[in-house]
N, C-alpha and C positions, 0 to 999 in steps of 0.2 A: 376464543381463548378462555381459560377455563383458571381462576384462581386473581387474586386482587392485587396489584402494586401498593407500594405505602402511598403515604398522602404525598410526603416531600420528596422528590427527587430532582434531578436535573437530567438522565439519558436513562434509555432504555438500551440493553446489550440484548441480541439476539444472537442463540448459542444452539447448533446445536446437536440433535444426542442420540445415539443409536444406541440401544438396549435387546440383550437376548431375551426371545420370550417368557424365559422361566424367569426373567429379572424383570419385567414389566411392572410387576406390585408392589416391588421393594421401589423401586424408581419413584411410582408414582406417588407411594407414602412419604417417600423423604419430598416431593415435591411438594404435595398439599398443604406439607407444614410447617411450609417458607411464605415470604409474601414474593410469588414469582406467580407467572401466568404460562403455562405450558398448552399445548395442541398436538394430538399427532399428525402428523403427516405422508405416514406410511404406516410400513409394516416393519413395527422395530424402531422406528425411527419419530423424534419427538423434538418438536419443537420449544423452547425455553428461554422467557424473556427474563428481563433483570434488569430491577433498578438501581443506579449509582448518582449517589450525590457528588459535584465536584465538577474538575473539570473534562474537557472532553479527553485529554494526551491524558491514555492511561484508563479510561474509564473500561475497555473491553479486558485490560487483563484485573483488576479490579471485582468486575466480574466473572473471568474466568475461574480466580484464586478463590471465590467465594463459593463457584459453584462443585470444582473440585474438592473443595475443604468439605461440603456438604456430602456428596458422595463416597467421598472416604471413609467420614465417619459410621457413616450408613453403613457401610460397607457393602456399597451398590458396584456392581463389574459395569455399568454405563461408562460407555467412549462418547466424548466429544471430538467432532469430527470439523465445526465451525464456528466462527463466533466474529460477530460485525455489532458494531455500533450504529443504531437505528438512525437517519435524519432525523427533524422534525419537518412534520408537514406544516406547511402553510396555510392559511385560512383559503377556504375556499372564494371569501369575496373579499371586494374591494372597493375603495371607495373612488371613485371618479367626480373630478368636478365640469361643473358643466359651465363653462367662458362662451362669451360673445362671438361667435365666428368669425375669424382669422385663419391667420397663416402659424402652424406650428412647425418647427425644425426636423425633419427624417430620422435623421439621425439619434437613435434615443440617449446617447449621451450629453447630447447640447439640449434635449429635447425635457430629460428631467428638470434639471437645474431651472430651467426657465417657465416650466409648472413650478416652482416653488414661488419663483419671482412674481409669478401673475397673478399668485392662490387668491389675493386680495380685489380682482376683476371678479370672480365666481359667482356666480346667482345662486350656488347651492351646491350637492352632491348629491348624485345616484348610486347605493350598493347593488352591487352585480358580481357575478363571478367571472367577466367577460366583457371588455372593450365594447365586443359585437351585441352582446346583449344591454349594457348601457346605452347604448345610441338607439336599441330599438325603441326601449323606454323614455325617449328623451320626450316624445308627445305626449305623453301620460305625467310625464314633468311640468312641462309648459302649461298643460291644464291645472294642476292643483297647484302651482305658482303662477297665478298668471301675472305678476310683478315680472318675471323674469323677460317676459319678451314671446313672442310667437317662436316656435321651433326654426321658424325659416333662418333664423337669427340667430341660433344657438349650436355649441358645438359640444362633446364632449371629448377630455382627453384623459389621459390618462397613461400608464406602461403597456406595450404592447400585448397580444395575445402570446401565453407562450402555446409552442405545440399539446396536441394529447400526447398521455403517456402511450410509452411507447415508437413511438415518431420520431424523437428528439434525441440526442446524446444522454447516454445514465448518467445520473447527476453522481457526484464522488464526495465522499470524505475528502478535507481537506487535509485531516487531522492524522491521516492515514498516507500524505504524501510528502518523504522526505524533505522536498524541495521547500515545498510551504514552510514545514518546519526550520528549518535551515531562514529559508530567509524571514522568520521572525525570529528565531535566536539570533540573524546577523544585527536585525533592527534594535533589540533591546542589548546585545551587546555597543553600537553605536552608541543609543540614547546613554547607557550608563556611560561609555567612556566623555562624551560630552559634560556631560552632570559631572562627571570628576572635573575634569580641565578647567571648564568653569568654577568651580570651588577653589580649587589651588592656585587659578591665574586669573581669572578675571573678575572676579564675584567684585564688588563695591566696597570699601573700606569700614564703609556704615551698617554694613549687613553683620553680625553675629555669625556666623563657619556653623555654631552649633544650631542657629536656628533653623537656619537651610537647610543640613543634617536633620535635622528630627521634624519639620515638615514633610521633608520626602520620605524617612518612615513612617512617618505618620498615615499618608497616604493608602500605603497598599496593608498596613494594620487595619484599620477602619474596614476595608475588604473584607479582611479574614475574620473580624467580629462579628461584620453581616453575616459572614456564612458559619460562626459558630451559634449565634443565636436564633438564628432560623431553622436550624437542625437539634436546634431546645427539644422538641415536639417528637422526633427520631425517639427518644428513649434508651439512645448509646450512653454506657456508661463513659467513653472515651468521650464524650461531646457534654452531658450535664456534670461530669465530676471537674476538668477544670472550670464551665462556669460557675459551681459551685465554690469552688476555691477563691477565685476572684467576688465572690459575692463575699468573701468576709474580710473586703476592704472598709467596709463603715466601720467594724472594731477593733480592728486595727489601726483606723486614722487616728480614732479616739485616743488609744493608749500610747499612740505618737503624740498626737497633740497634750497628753499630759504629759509623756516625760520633756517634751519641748520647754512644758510649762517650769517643771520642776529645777530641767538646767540651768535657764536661764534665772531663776532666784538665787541657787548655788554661786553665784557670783555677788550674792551679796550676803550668804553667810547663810541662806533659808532651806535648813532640808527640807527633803520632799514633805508632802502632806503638813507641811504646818499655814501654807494660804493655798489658799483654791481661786478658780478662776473670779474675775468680776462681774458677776450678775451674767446672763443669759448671753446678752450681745459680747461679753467676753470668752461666754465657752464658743458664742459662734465662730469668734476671730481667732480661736485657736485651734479648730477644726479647720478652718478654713486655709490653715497655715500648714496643715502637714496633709488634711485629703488630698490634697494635688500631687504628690510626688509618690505615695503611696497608692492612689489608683491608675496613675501615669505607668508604673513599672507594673501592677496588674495586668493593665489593658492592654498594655504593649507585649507581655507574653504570652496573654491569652490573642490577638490578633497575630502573633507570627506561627503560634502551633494551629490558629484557624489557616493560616495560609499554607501549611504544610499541610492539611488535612483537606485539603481542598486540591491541592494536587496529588494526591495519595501516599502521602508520604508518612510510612507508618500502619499501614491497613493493613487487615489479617492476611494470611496468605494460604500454603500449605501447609501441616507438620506444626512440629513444636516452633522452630524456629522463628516461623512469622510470628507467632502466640507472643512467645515472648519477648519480641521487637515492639509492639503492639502494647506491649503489657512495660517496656522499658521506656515505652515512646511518652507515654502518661506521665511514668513516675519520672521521669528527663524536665516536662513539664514544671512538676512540684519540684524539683529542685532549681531550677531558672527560675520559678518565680518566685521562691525562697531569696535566690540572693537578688535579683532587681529589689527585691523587699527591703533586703539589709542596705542598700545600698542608699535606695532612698529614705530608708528614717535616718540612714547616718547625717544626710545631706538637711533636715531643719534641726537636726543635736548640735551639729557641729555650726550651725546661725547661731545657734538661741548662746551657745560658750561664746561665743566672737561678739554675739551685741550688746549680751550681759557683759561680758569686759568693757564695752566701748562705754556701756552705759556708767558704769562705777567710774572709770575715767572719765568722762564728760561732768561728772555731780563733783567730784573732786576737785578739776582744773578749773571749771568754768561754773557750775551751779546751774541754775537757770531751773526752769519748772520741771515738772515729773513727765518723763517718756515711759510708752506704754510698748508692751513686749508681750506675745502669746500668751494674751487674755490675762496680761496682768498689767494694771493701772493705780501706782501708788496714789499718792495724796502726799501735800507738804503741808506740814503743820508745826506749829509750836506748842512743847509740853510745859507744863506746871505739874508736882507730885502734888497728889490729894492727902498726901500722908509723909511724914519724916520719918526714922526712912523708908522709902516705896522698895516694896517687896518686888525683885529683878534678878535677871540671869544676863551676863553678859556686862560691860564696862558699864561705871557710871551714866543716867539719865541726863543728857545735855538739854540743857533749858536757856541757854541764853544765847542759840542759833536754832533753825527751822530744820527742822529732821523731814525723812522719808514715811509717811505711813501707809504699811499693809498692812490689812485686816487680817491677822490668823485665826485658825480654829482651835477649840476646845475655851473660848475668852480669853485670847490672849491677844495682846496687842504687841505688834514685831515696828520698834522704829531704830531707821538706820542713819545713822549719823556720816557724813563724808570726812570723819578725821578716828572718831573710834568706832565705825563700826553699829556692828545690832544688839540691839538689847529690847529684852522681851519682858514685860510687864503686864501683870495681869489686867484687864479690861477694867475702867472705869479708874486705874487705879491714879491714874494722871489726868487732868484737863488737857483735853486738845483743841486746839485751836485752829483752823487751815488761816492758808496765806498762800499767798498768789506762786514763790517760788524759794529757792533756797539760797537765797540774795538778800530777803524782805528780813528786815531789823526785830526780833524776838523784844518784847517788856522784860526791862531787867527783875527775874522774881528768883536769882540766885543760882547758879553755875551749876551745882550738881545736887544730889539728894544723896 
């Protein structure tokens, strides 16, 4: 065979191709400069293999479409005449273990199972490509182990010898016989109606519906991730553009986790940008808080268009048509994972409004210390003004109860009182005092400034 496969694939399609002699050069030029492996075989007639990533239903038309589309363009007059989906071969050897001499079962269905049971009896293994040949090797065993015992004593087993080729029944695609198929679409039709019934009627009171739900997609997502990331290396732009896309979940958690940050202060009067997270381990607890729902709806659109692509759903074809099926099938992509995106920054906006509420109600009814909220952790302190009157924005300075303090930027100090509210005064411009909570009895140094 004359020409190199890529590095990744999963089958090889054998196609193939009868050409008129005056077409032989155009043929073979469009072939040289694919990664396909061609031979002739006659006179006119040419051998053409092809590699397809994915799975096996579908991989010969896959490569048919591929190899048409190539020819077209060429504008090569080559007729394909065949096209089969290669098996793979098997290794030519095997390993046999070599057991104490007994009795093993005829029958090699009772006969496997019960090598598996006994593999821990083994003195060892012989590789051989042959039953017949392992047993001949079995005194040449016995000497360079001689722990295991004299040969007289030993036996080898192993799966039977099959016939030579040719001798035996042709081995078949399975992939290629209705019935098969039929009865693994009956199987996975069963398994899924079970998995239903069980969810609606039987599942446990204590189980969460959504968590079982997104376990079982979880499942065959992880599939399709393996196989969009393994196909990294291919150099498809349908295969590195959306892992591209999904790679710019790190900056987009970020500017989730800030507006998470910003919402939730808006409930107590704080525009954006006027306090920033707490120290490092605060920006870490506010990434922390929206990376998860924003690479969750990444990874799950990038694992279902792996799973599509893995059954071919969406590959070139002939013509414009498949082109731009192929070319809608990507941008289909960017817009699903567009709204799983929206969907999931909706989902800590709409925490951070509900706990900032919870939290301004809890400091109002009940008081009690400062609760912390993405990567923000006030401080309770009590003010004294360093000056009559202290220069502020916002209701008068309360000084003879324990206020809320955030650190804001540009030196400015933001403290929130649970009866009027925020008020911002420039840094330094008051004593602060911390105290344990906003319960804890302020030094009478006079009401307001």
């Amino acid at each position: 065979m004359k020409g190199e496969l890529p590095g990744h694939y999963d089958h090889v399609v054998r196609i193939g191709v009868e050409v008129e002699p005056r077409d032989e050069a155009a043929f073979l030029a469009v072939v040289q400069g694919r990664p396909w492996q061609t031979r002739r075989v006659g006179q006119g007639r040419f051998e053409v293999h092809i590699a397809v990533s994915g799975a096996a239903l579908g991989a010969t038309g896959v490569a048919l479409a591929e190899c048409h589309r190539a020819l077209d363009k060429a504008g090569s007059n080559a007729r394909v005449v065949c096209a089969a989906r290669l098996l793979r071969r098997s290794s030519p050897s095997r390993r046999y273990l070599v057991m104490p001499r007994g009795r093993m079962p005829e029958q090699e269905w009772i006969a496997a199972p019960a090598r598996g049971l006994m593999a821990w009896r083994s003195r060892g293994s012989i590789e051989a490509t042959s039953l017949v040949e392992a047993t001949s090797r079995l005194a040449d065993f016995a000497e360079r182990n001689p722990g295991a015992g004299p040969p007289e004593g030993l036996m080898v087993v192993g799966p039977p010898d099959t016939p030579p080729p040719g001798t035996g029944p042709a081995e078949l695609d399975p992939w290629n016989d209705w019935r098969f198929l039929l009865a693994v679409g009956a199987l996975i039709a069963a398994g899924a109606l079970f998995l239903g019934l069980y969810t609606a009627l039987w599942m446990p009171e204590g189980v969460p519906r959504w968590l079982l739900i997104g376990i079982l997609v979880a499942i065959p997502c992880l599939f399709g991730l393996w196989q969009m990331f393994r196909r990294v290396p291919e150099g498809r732009i349908n295969t590195w553009l959306p892992v591209a896309l999904t790679a710019l979940a790190t900056p987009l958690a970020v500017a989730l986790s800030n507006s998470s940050h910003d919402t939730y202060l808006e409930a107590f009067g704080i525009t954006p940008g006027e306090v920033t997270p707490t120290g490092a381990a605060g920006r870490l607890f506010a990434l922390s808080d929206a990376l998860p729902p924003v690479l969750s709806a990444l990874l799950l659109s990038l694992g279902v268009f792996g799973l599509l692509r893995y059954f071919h759903v969406g590959r070139r074809g002939v013509g414009l048509l498949p082109g731009l099926v192929s070319v809608s099938f990507v941008s289909l992509y960017g817009l699903v994972s567009l709204q799983l995106l929206l969907t999931a920054m909706s989902v800590p906006l709409e925490r951070s409004v509900q706990v900032g509420a919870e939290h301004v109600a809890h400091y109002r009814d009940e008081g009690g210390g400062p609760l912390g909220h993405a990567g923000v952790q006030p401080s309770v302190v009590c003010a004294v003004p360093e000056e009559d009157p202290v220069s502020r924005i916002g209701p008068p300075l309360t000084t003879d109860r324990p206020l809320l303090y955030f650190v804001g930027t540009d030196d400015v100090d933001l403290l929130w009182d649970r009866e009027h509210g925020l008020t911002k005064v420039p840094r330094f411009s008051a004593s602060l005092t911390p105290v344990p909570d906003l319960d804890t009895e302020c030094p009478e140094e006079g009401t307001t400034a």
